[in-house]
C-alpha positions as CSV (number, residue, x, y, z in Angstrom):
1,X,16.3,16.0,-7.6
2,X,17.4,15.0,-4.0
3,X,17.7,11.5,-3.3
4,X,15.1,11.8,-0.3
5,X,12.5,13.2,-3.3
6,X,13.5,9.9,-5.8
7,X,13.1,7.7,-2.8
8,X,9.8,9.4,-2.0
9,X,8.7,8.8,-5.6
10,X,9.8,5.5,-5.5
11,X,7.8,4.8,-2.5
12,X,5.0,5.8,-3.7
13,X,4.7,4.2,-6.6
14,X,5.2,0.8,-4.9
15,X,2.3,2.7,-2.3
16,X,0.0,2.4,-5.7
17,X,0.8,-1.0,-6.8
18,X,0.2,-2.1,-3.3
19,X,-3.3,-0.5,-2.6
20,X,-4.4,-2.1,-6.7
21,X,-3.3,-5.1,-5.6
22,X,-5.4,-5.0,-2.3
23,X,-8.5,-3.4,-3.8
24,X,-8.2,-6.5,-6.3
25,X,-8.4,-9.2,-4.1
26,X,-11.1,-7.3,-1.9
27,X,-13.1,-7.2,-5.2
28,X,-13.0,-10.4,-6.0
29,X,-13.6,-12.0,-2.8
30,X,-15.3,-9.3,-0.4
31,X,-19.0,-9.6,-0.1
32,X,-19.2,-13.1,-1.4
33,X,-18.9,-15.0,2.3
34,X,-21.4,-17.8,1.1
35,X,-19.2,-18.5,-1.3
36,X,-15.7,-18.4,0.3
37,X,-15.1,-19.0,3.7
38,X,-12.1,-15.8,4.1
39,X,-11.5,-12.4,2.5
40,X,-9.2,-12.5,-0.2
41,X,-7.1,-15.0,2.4
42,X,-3.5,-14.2,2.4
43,X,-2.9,-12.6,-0.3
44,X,-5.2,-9.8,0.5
45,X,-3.6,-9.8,3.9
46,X,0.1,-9.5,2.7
47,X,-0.8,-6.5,0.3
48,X,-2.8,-4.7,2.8
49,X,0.1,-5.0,5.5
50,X,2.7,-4.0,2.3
51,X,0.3,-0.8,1.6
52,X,0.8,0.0,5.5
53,X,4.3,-0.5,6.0
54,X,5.1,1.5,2.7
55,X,2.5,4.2,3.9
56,X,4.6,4.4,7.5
57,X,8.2,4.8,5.5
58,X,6.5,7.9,3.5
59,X,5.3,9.5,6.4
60,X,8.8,8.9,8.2
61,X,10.5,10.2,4.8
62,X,8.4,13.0,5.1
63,X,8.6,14.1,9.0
64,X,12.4,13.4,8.8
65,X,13.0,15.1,5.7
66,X,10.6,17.9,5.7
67,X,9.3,17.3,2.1
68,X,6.4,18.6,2.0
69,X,3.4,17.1,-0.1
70,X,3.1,18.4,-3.6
C-alpha cells in the first residue's frame, strides 16, 4: 500500500466522522426554529466546514495522484 492510498484512507475516514457529526447536530436542531434561534450554532458550522476542507484534500489527493476511486 502506497502512502498516497493510506493517506487517502485516512482521509476519508475522518470525511465520515465529520459528515456523522454534521448530520448530528442538523438532527437535533434543524427544523425546530421556534425552539432555537440558530442551526446547530457553531458546532454544526465547524463540522460542516471540516467535512468540506477534508472533501477538497481527497479530491486534490486524487487529481494529483491519479488514484482512482474504488
Amino acid at each position: 500500500m502506497t502512502k498516497q492510498e493510506i493517506l487517502r484512507q485516512k482521509l476519508e475516514r475522518r470525511l465520515e466522522r465529520a459528515l456523522r457529526r454534521a448530520a448530528e447536530f442538523s438532527e437535533r436542531y434543524g427544523g425546530k426554529e421556534e425552539f432555537y434561534t440558530f442551526h446547530g450554532g457553531y458546532d454544526q458550522g465547524y463540522w460542516d466546514g471540516r467535512a468540506s476542507g477534508l472533501e477538497t484534500a481527497i479530491d486534490y489527493l486524487l487529481e494529483e495522484f491519479y488514484i482512482e476511486y474504488t
